[in-house]
N, C-alpha and C positions, 0 to 999 in steps of 0.2 A: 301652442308653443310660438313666441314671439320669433320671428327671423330678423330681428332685428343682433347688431354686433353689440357684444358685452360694453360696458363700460367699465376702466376702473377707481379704484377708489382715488381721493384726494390726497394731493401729497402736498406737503408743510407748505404753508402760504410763503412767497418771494419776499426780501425784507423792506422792498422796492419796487414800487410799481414798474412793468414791463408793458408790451406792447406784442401782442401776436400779428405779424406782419402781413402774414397772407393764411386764409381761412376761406372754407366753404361754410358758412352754416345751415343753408340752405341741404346740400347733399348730406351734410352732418346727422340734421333731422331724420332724412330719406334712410339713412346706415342704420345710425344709433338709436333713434327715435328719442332724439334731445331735444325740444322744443329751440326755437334762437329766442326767446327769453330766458329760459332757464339755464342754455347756452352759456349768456352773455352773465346772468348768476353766478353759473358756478366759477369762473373764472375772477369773476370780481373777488369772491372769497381767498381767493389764492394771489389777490392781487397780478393778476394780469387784467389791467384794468382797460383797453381800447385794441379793435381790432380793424383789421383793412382785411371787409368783405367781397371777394374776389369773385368776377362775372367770367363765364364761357362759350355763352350765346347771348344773344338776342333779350330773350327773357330771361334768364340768369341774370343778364347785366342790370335789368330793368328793376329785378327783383331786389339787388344790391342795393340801387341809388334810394325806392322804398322803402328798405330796412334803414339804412342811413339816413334819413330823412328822420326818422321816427325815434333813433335810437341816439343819442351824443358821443357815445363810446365807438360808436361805428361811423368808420369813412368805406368809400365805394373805388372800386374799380372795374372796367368795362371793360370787355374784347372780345371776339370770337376766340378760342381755344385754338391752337394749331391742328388739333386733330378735329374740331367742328369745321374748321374752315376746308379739309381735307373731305370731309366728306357733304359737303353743300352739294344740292341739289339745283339751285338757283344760282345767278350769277356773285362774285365775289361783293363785286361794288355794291350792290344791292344788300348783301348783309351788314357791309362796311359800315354804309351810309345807314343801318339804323343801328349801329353802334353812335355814329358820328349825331344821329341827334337826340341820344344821350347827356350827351356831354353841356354842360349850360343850364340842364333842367335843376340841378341842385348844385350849391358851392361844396355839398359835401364827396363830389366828384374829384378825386384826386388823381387820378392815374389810369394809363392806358392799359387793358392788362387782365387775363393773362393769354400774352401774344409770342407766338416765337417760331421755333422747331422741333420737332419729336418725330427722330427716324424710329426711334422703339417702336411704335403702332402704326407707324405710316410706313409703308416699304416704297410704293411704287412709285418708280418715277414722275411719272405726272402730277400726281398726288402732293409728293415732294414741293414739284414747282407751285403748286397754288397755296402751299406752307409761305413757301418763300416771298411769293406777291402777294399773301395776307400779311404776314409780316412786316412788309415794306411801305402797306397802306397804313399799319397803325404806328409804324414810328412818324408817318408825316402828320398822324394826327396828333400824335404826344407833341411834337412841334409845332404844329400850328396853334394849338391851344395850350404852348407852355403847363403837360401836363407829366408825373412822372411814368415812365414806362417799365412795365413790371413783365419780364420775360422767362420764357419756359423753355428750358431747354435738355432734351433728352436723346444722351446719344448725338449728338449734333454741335458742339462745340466751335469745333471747323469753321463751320456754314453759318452758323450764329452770327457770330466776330465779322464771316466775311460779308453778310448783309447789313450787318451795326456799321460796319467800315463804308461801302459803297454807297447807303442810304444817310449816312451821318450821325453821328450818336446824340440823342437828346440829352440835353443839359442834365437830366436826370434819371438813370436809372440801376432796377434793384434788378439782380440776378435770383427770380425764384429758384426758392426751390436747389440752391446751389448742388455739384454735385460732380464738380470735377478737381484736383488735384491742385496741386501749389502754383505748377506752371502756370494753367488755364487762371487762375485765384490771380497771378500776379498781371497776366493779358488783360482782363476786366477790369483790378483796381487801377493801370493808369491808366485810363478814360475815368476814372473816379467812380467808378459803380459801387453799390453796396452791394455786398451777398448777405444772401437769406438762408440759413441753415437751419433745415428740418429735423425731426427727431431720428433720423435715421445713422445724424453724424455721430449717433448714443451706439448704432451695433459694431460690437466688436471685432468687425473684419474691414471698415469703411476705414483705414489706416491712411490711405492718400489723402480720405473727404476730412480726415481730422487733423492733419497736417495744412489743408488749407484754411482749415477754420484756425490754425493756430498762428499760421502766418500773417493772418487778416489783420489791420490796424483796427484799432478801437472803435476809431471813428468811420468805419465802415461796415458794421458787421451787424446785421436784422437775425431775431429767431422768427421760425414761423411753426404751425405745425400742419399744413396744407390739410385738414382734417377735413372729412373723416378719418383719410390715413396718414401713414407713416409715423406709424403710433410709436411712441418714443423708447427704449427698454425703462423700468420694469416692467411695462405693458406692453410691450411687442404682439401683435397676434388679434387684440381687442380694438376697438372704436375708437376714435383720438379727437381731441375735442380739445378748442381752448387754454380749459383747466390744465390741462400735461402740459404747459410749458415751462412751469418749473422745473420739469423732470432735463430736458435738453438745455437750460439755462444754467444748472448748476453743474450737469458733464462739463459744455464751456469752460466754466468758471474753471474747475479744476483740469480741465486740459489743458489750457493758457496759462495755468498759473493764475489768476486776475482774483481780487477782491470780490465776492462774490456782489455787494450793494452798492460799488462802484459799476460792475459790468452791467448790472441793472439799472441804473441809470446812462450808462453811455448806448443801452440798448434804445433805451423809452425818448432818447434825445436824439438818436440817430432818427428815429420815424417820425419827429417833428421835420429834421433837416429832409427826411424823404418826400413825406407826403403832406408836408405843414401840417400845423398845430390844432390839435382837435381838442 
C-alpha cells in the first residue's frame, strides 16, 4: 500500500495562462509521489503554465536553482525557512552565507525566500530571536543583490512588519502564503507588496482571509498553492500540486467579482512585475 497522499483529478483548464507563485516540487514528490516533470505536465494541461520553485535550506535551495536551470517554466528561490533557521545546529551566518552563494550561480535566481516568522512551530524565546536575525540577514541580502523577498509569516504579523520596518523593506516583496485580515492586507500593500493567496482562501470559514483577498488591488494579488499542501476545496484533505490552481483562481474570480481571463492575466503579469519575466 503506497503512503503516499491521493491526488485529485484535473479540473477545467484556465482560459489564460497563470502562474503558481510559490510551490514545493520537490517535497510535492516526497507527499504525493508526483514526479517535478510530470508535476510541471500536469499543470501545463491546465494552463498554469510557470512556477516560482521555492527553497528551505541549504539543499532545497540548491535543489531549486537545479530544477531551474533545466526547466524554462521554473524560476528559483532560496532561504533558510524560519523554522530551519530555528532549529540550526551550527552558526546562523554560516548557513546564511551558503544561501548567499547561491545567489549569481544562475539568472534564474529570483528571489530571497522563503524567509520570515512562524510563532505556530517555534515557541521559545530564543528560538524566536534567531527567526528574527535570520530574517534580517535575508532582507540584507534581497537588497544587496536587488532580489525579490518572499516571506512567511505565521502567527507573527506584529513582528513581521516590525523587522520589515526596522531592517528596511526591499524594493520588492510578496507576502507568502497570505493569511491575515483586511487590516494586516492594507499594512503590507502600502509598502507595495504583493499577497499570495493559497488554496485555503477556498475554505469556508477563512471569512477575514477572503475579505482580504477581496480588498487586494489587481495589481497586487499572486495565487500560489504552497503544495504539497493546502490543498484547495473540492480537494481539501488530498495532495495539492500545481494543477489545483485553477481551483483557488476561479473562488477569486467569483469573490471579487473579476472577469475570470482578465484575473488571469492580471495574475501571470503580476509575477513578471514580481519576479521578472521567464
Amino acid at each position: 500500500m503506497s503512503a503516499h497522499k491521493p491526488l485529485a483529478e484535473a479540473p477545467e483548464p484556465l482560459p489564460v495562462p497563470v502562474t503558481d507563485s510559490h510551490t514545493h516540487l520537490d517535497t510535492t514528490e516526497a507527499v504525493t509521489g508526483l514526479a517535478p516533470v510530470d508535476a510541471l505536465a500536469r499543470a501545463r494541461d491546465v494552463n498554469v503554465t510557470r512556477v516560482v520553485q521555492v527553497g528551505c535550506d541549504v539543499p532545497s535551495s540548491r535543489w531549486a536553482v537545479e530544477l531551474a536551470a533545466q526547466h524554462p517554466e521554473v524560476v528559483a528561490a532560496v532561504a533558510l525557512h524560519p523554522n530551519e533557521a530555528a532549529r540550526l545546529t551550527g552558526p546562523l551566518d554560516g548557513a546564511v552565507a551558503g544561501i548567499e552563494a547561491l545567489v549569481g550561480t544562475h539568472d534564474r535566481v529570483r528571489a530571497i525566500g522563503e524567509t520570515g516568522i512562524d510563532h505556530y512551530r517555534t515557541t521559545e524565546p530564543e528560538l524566536r530571536r534567531r527567526q528574527a536575525d535570520s530574517f534580517a540577514a535575508h532582507i540584507a541580502l534581497a537588497k544587496r543583490y536587488d532580489l525579490t523577498l518572499v516571506i512567511h509569516d505565521r502567527d507573527a504579523h506584529a513582528e513581521v512588519l516590525a523587522v520589515l520596518d526596522a531592517e528596511g523593506w526591499p524594493e520588492r516583496v510578496v507576502m507568502h502564503c497570505f493569511s491575515g485580515d483586511a487590516d494586516h492586507a492594507r499594512a503590507c500593500l502600502q509598502h507595495g507588496a504583493w499577497l499570495s493567496f493559497p488554496g485555503v482562501v477556498t475554505f469556508r470559514a477563512n471569512t477575514a482571509l477572503q475579505e482580504a483577498a477581496r480588498i487586494t488591488p489587481a495589481d497586487r494579488l499572486l495565487v500560489e498553492t504552497d503544495a504539497p499542501y493546502l490543498t484547495p476545496v473540492p480537494h481539501r484533505g488530498k495532495g495539492n500540486a500545481s494543477y489545483l490552481v485553477p481551483h483557488t483562481v476561479r473562488f477569486l474570480s467569483e469573490l471579487r467579482g473579476d472577469d475570470l481571463s482578465a484575473l488571469c492575466t492580471a495574475l501571470h503579469h503580476n509575477c513578471d512585475d514580481a519576479f521578472g519575466s521567464w
